[in-house]
GUVOTI-997743 format. One line per field, with one value per residue: x negated, y negated, z of N, C-alpha, C in turn. Coordinates in steps of 0.05 Angstrom, whole numbers, padded with zeros to 5 digits. Layout:
n_X <- c(X	...)
n_Y <- c(Y	...)
n_Z <- c(Z	...)
ca_X <- c(X	...)
ca_Y <- c(Y	...)
ca_Z <- c(Z	...)
c_X <- c(X	...)
c_Y <- c(Y	...)
c_Z <- c(Z	...)
This chain:
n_X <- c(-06662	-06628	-06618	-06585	-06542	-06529	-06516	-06472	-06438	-06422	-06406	-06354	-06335	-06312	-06282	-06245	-06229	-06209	-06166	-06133	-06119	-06097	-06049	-06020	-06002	-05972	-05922	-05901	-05913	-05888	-05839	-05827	-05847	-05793	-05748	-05775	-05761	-05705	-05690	-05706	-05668	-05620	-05625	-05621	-05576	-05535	-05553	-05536	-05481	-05460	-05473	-05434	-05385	-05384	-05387	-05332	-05296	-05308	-05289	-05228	-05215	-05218	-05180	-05131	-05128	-05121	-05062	-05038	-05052	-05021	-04964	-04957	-04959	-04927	-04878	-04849	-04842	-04784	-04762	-04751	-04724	-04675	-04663	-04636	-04599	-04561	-04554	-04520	-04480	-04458	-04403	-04391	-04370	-04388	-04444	-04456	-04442	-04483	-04528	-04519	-04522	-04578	-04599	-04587	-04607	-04660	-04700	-04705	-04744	-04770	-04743	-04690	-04635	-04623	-04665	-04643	-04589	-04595	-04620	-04578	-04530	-04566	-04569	-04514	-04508	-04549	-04519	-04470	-04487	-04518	-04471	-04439	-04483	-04461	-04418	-04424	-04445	-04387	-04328	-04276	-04224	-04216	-04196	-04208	-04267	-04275	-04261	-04303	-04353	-04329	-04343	-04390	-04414	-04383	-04416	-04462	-04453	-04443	-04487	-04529	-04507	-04503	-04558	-04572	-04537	-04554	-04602	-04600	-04570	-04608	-04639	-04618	-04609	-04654	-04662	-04633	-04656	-04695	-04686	-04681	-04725	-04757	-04729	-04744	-04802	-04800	-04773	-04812	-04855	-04836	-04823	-04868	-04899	-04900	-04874	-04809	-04819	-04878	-04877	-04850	-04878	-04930	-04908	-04894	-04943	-04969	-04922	-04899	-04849	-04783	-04752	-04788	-04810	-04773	-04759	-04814	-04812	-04770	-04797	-04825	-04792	-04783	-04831	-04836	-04802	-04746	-04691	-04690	-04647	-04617	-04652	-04654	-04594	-04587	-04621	-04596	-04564	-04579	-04599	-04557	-04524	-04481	-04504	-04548	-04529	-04503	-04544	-04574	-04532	-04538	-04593	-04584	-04536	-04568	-04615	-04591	-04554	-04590	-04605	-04638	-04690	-04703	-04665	-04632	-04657	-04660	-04610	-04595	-04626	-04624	-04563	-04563	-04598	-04555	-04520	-04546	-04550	-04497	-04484	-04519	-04495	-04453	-04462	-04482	-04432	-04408	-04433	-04423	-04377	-04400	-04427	-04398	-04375	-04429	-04429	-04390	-04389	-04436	-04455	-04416	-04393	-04441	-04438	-04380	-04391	-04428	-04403	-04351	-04353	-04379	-04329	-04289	-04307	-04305	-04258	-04239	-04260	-04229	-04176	-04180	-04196)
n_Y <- c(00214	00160	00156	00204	00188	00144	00162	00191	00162	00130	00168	00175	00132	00121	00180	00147	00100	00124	00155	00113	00093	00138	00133	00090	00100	00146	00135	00113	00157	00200	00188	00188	00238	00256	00240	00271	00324	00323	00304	00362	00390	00370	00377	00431	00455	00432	00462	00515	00499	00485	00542	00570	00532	00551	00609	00615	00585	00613	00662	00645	00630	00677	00712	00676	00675	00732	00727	00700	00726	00776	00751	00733	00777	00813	00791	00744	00759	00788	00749	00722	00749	00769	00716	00705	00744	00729	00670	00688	00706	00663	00617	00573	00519	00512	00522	00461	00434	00445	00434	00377	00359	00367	00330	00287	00282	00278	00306	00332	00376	00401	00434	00477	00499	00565	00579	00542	00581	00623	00620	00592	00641	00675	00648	00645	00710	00713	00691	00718	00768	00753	00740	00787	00817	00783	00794	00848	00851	00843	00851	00841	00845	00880	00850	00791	00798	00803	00755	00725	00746	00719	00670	00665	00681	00627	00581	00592	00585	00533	00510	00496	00463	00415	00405	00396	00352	00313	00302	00276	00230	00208	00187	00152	00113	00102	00073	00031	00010	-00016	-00035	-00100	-00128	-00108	-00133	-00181	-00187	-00168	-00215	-00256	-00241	-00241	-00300	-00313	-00312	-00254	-00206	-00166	-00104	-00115	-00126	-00092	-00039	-00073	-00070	-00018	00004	-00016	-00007	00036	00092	00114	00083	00060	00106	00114	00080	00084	00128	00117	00082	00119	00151	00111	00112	00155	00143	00139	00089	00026	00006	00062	00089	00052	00062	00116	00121	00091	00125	00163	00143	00123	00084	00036	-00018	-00013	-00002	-00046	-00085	-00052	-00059	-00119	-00127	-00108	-00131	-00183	-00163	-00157	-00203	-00236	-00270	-00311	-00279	-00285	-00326	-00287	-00244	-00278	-00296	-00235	-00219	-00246	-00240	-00191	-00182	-00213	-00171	-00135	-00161	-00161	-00109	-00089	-00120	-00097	-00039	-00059	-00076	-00029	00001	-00007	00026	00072	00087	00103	00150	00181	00151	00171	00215	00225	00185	00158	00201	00208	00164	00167	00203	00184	00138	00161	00204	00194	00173	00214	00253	00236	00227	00285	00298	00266	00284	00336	00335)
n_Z <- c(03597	03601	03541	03541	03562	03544	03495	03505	03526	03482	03456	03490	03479	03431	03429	03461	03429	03380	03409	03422	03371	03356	03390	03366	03319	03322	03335	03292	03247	03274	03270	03216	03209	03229	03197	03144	03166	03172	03121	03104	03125	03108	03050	03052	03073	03041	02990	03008	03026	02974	02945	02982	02964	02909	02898	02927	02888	02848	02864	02872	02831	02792	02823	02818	02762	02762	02772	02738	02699	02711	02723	02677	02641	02661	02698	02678	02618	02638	02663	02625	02591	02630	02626	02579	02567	02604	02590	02537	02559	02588	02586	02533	02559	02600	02586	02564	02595	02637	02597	02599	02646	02660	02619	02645	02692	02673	02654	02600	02560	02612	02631	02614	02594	02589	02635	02671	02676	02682	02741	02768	02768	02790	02832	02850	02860	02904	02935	02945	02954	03009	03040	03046	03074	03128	03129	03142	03191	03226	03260	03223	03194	03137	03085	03108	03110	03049	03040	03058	03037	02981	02999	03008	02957	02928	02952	02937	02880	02884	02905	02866	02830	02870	02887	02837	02820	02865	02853	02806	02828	02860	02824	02788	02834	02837	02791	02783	02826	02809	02764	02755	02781	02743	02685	02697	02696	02639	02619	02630	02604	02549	02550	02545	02502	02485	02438	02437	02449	02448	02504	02532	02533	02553	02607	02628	02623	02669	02712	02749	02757	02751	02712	02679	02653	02634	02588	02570	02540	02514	02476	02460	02429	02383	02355	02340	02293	02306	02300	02337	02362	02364	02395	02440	02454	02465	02514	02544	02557	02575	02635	02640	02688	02696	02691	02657	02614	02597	02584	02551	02509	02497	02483	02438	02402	02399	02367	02333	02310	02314	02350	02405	02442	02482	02512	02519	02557	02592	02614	02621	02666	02708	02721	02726	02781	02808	02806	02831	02885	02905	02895	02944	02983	02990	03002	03056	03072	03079	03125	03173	03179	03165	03208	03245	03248	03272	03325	03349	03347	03378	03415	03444	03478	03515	03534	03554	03593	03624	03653	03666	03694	03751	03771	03762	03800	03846	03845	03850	03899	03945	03928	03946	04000)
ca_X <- c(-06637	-06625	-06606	-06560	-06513	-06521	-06500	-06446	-06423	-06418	-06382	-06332	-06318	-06299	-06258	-06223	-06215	-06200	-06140	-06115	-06110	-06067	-06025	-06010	-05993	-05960	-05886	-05886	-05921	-05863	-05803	-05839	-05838	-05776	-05747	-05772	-05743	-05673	-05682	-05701	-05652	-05598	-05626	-05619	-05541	-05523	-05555	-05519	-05448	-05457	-05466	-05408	-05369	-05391	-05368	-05300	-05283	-05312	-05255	-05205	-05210	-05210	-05143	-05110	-05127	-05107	-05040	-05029	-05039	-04996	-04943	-04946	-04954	-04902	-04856	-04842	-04824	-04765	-04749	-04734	-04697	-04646	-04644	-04634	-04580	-04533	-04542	-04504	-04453	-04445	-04380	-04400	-04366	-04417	-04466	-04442	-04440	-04515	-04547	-04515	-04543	-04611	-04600	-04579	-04630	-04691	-04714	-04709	-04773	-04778	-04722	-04678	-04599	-04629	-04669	-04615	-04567	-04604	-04619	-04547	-04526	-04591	-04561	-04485	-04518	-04558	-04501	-04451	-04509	-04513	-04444	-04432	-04499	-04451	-04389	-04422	-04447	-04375	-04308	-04261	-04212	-04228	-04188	-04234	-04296	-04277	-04263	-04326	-04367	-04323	-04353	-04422	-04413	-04377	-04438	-04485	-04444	-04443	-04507	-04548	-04503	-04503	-04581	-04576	-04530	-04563	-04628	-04589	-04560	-04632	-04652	-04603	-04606	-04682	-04669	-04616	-04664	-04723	-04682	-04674	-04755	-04770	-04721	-04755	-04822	-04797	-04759	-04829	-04864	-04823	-04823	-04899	-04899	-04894	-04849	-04798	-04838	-04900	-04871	-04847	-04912	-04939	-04899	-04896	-04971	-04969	-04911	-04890	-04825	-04760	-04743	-04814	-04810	-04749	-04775	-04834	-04788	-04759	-04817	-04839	-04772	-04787	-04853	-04819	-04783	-04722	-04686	-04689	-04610	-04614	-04668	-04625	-04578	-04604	-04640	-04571	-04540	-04601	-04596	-04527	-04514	-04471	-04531	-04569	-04510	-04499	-04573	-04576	-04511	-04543	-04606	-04570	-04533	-04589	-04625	-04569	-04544	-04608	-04610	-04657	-04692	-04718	-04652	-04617	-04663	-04654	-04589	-04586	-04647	-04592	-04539	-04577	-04604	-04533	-04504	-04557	-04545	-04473	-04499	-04534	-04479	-04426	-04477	-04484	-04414	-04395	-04451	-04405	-04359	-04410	-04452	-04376	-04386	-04453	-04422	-04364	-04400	-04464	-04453	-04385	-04395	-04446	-04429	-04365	-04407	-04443	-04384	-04330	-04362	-04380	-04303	-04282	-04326	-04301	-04228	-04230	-04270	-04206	-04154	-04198	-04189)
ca_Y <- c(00212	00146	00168	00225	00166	00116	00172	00205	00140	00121	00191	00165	00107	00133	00181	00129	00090	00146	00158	00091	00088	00158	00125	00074	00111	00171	00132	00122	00183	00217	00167	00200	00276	00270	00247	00287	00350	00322	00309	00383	00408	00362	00392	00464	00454	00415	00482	00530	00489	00492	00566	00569	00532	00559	00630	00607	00575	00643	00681	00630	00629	00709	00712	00661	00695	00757	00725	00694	00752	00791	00736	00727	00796	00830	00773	00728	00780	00796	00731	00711	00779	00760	00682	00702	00758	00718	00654	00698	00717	00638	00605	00542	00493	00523	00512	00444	00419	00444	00403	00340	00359	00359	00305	00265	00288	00264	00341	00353	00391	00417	00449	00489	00519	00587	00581	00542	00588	00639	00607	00588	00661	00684	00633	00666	00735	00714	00687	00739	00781	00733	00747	00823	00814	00775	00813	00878	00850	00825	00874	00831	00863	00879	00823	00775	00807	00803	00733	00721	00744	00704	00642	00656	00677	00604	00569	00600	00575	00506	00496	00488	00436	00396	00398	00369	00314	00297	00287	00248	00207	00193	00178	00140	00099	00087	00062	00015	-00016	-00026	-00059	-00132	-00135	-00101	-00149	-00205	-00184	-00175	-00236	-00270	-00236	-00254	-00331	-00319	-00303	-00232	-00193	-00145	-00081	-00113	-00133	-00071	-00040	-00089	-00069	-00004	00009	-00025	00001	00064	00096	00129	00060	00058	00132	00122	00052	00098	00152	00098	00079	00142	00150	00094	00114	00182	00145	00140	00076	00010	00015	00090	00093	00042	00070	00143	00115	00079	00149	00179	00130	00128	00064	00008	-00040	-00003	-00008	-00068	-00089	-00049	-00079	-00148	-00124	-00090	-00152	-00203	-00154	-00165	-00235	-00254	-00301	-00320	-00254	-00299	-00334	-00260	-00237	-00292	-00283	-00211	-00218	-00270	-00225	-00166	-00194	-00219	-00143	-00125	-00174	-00159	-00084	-00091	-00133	-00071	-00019	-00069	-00074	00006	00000	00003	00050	00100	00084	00101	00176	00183	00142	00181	00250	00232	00165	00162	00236	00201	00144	00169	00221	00168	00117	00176	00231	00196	00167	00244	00272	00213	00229	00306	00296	00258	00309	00364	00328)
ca_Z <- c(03614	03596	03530	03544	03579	03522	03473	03516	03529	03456	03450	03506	03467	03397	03433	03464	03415	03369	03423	03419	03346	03346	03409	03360	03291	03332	03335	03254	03243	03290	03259	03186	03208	03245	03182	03132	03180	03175	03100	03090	03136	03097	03030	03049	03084	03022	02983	03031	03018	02940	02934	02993	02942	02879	02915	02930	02867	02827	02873	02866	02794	02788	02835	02801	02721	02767	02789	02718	02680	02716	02708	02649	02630	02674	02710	02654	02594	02649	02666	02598	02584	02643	02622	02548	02578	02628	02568	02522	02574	02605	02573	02522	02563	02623	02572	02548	02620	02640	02582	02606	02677	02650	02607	02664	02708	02658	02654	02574	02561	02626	02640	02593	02595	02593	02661	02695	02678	02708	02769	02774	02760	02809	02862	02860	02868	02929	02958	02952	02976	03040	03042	03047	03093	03141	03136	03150	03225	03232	03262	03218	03171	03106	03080	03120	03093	03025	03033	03082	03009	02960	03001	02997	02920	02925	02957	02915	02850	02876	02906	02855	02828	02899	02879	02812	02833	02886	02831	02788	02846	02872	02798	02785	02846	02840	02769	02790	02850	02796	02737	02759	02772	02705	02677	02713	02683	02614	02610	02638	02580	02518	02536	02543	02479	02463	02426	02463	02442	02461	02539	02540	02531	02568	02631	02631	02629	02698	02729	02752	02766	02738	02698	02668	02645	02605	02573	02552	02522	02482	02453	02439	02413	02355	02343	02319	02275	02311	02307	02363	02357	02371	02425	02468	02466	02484	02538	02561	02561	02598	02648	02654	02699	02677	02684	02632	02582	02584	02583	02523	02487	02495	02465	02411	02395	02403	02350	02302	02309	02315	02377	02419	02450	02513	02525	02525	02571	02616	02622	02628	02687	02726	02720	02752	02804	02813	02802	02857	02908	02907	02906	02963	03000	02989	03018	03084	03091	03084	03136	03204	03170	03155	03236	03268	03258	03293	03346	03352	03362	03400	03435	03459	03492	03528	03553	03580	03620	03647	03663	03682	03711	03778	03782	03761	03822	03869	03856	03855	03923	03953	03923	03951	04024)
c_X <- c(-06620	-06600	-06590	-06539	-06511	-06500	-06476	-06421	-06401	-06393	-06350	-06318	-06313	-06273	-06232	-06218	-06200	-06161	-06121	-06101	-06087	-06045	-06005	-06000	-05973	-05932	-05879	-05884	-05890	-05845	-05804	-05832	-05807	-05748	-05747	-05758	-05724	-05673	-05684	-05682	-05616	-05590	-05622	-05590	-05531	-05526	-05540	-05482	-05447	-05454	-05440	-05384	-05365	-05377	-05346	-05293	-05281	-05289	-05233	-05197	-05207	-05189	-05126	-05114	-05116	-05076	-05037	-05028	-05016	-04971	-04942	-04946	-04926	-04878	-04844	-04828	-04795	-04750	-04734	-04717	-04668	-04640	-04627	-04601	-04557	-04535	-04524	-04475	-04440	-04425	-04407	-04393	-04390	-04437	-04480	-04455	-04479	-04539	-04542	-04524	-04560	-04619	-04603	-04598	-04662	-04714	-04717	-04738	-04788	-04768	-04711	-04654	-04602	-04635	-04655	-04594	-04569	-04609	-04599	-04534	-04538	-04574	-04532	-04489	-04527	-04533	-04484	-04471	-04507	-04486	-04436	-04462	-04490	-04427	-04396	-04430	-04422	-04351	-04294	-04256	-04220	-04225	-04197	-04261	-04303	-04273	-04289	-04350	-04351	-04332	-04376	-04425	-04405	-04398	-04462	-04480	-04451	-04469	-04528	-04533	-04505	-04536	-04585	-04555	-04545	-04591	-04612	-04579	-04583	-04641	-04645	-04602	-04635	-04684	-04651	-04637	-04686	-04714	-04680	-04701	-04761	-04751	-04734	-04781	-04823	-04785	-04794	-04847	-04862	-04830	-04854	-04909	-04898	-04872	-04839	-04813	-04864	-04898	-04870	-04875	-04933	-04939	-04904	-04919	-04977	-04949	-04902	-04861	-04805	-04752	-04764	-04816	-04796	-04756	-04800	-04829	-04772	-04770	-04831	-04818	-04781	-04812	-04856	-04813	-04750	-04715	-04684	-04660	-04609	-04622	-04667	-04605	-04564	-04615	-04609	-04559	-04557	-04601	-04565	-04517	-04502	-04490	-04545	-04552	-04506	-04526	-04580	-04564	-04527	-04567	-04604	-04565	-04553	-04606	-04611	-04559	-04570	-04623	-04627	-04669	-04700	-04691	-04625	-04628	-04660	-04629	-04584	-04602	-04634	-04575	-04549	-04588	-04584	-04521	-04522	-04566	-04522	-04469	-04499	-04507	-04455	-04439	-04469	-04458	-04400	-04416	-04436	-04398	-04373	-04428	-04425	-04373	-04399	-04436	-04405	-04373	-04421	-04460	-04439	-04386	-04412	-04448	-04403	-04366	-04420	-04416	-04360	-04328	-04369	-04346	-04295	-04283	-04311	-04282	-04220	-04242	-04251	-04180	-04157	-04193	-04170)
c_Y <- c(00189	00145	00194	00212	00156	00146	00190	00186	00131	00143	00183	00146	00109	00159	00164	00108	00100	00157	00142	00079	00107	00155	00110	00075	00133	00152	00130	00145	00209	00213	00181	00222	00287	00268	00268	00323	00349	00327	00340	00401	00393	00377	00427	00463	00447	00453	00504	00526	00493	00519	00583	00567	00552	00591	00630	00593	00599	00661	00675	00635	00662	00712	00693	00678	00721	00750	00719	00713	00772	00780	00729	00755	00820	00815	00758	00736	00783	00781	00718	00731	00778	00728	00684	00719	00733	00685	00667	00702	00688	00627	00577	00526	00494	00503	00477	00422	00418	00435	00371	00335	00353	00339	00280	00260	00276	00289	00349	00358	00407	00435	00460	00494	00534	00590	00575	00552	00611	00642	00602	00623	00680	00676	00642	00689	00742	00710	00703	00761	00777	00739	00768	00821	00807	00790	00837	00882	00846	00850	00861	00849	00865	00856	00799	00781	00800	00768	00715	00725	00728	00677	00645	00658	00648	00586	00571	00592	00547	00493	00489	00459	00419	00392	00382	00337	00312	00285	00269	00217	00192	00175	00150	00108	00085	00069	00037	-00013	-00026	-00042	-00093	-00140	-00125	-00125	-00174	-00207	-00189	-00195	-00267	-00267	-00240	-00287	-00335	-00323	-00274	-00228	-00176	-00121	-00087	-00120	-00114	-00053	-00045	-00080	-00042	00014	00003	-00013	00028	00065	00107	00106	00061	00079	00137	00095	00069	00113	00137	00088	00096	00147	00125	00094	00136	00177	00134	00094	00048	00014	00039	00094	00078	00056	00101	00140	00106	00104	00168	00166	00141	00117	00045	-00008	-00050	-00010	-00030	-00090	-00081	-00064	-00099	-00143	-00116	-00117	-00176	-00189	-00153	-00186	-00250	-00284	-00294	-00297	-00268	-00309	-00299	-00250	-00253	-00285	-00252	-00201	-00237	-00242	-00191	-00164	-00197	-00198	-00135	-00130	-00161	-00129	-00075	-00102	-00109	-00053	-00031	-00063	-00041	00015	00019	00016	00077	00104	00091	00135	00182	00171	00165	00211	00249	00208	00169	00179	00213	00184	00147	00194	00202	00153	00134	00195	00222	00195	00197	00254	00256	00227	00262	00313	00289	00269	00328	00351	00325)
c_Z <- c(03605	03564	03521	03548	03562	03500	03489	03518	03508	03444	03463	03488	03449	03411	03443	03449	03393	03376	03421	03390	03346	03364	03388	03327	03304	03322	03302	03248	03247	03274	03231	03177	03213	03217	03155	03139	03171	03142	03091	03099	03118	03072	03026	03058	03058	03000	02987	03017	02996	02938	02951	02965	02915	02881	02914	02918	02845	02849	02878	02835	02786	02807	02814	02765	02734	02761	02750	02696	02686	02714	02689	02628	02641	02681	02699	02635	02613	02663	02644	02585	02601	02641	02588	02560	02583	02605	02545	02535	02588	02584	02561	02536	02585	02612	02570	02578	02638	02624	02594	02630	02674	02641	02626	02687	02697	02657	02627	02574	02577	02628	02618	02603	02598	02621	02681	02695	02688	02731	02777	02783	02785	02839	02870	02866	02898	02955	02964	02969	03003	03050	03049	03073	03127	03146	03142	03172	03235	03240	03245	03199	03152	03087	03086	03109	03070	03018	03048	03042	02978	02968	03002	02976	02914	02938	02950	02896	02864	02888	02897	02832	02845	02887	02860	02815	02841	02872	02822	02801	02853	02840	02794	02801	02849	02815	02773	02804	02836	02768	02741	02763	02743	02685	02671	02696	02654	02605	02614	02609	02552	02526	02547	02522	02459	02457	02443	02460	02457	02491	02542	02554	02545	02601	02646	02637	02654	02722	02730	02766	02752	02721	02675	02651	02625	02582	02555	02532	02501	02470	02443	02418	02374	02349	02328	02298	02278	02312	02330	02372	02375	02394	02441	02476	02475	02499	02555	02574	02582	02628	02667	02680	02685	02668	02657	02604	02574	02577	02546	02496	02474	02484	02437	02396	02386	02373	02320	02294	02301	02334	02387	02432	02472	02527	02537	02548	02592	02624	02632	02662	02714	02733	02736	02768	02811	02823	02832	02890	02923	02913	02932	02989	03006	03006	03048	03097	03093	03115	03169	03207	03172	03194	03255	03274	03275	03321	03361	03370	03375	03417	03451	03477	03523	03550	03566	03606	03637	03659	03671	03694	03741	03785	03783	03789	03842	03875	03862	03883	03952	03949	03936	03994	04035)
């Protein structure tokens, strides 16, 4: 009897200590499993999302070779059949005048005479279209009609010039607000010691922007072959701000006289800063001029609704009695 209790006992006490060991491994143990769960439920989502992707890049990529073959096998041949067309039938000075757009714009290579003279051409079509669209909801005489479609044919001719100005204006005006720092830089650069080629160079690798783009273009320009001479002053004409021209001149000169290429640039980096103070000071004061509009049609209205509409009400209240 005696020994039934000692060894039951002994049994008691290995399970409980048995218990207390797995009380006290269970929270790693748990922290261990509950991990490795997540990692295989990470590894199979992650699996999941790849062949997701992999899916929807293989039917992206077969639509798009769809879409591109068909444009380029059907939509294209008949785009260049009506740009080649309506370029044979546009006047030279037309012509003449839509290179220097482009030109001015910083588009050679993208753009062509052919396509914008179809788009031009495209854009008078739509509009007279728009036009006869309008006059045929409208009772007005015929004589009204017909001039109701000579103004959308007339807003279709000119809106795709209003577009390219308005590029060239932005261009133009971004290259303006970035020459007196690029100046600044290159004038910092030469009396560092490089050469103007290598500031250039220098700068342009760092900066971005419509200033930067044509600086590049003129060194690709003389790595063609083409002249320093030349590719100033094709960049001047691309440009097409005073700034630039005279920027150029003084490099031109300085490259022929032989003066100082640091004290040129100082000066010319003065003087544009100067040009864009004075810039800057003309904008402010057209400022009032241009803020008297707005006033005119949305303020004004209001404030003499507020300040004469009670007196109004007062006095037709006392007439009325």
């Amino acid at each position: 009897m005696i020994t039934f209790f000692a060894a039951l006992g002994s049994i008691l006490w290995v399970v409980f200590v048995g218990f207390l060991l797995y009380m006290r491994q269970t929270p790693a143990a748990r922290v261990r499993k509950r991990m490795k769960l997540m990692i295989d439920r990470a590894e199979a989502e992650r699996e999941r999302a790849k062949k997701r992707r992999q899916a929807t890049e293989t039917k992206v990529i077969v639509t798009k070779s769809f879409h591109h073959s068909f444009y380029r096998r059907v939509i294209r041949p008949i785009l260049i059949a009506i740009a080649h067309r309506l370029h044979q039938l546009t006047p030279p000075a037309i012509i003449e005048m839509l290179e220097r757009k482009i030109f001015l714009a910083g588009k050679q290579g993208v753009w062509n005479v052919q396509s914008l003279a179809a788009a031009w051409s495209l854009s008078i079509a739509a509009g007279a279209v728009g036009g006869i669209f309008v006059a045929q909801r409208t009772d007005y005489f015929i004589g009204h009609q017909v001039l109701i479609v000579a103004g959308g044919a007339l807003i279709g001719a000119l809106l795709p010039f209003a577009v390219l100005n308005s590029m060239i204006r932005k261009r133009q005006k971004s290259m303006r607000r970035q020459l007196p720092e690029f100046l600044d830089l290159l004038c910092v650069s030469v009396q560092a010691g490089l050469s103007f080629d290598g500031a250039v160079a220098k700068i342009t690798a760092r900066m971005k922007g419509q200033l930067s783009d044509e600086f590049k273009h003129m060194q690709d320009d003389i790595k063609f072959g083409m002249t320093k001479q030349y590719a100033l002053t094709q960049m001047a004409k691309r440009c097409d701000i005073e700034e630039m021209y005279l920027f150029t001149t003084s490099v031109i000169q300085a490259e022929k006289l032989g003066t100082s290429m640091s004290q040129t640039l100082t000066m010319q980096a003065d003087n544009m800063r100067d040009r864009h103070r004075q810039f800057v000071k003309t904008q402010a004061m057209k400022a009032p001029i241009k803020i008297l509009f707005p006033m005119v049609i949305f303020i004004f209205p209001s404030i003499f609704v507020v300040l004469l509409l009670p007196a109004l009400l007062t006095i037709m209240k006392n007439l009325g009695k």
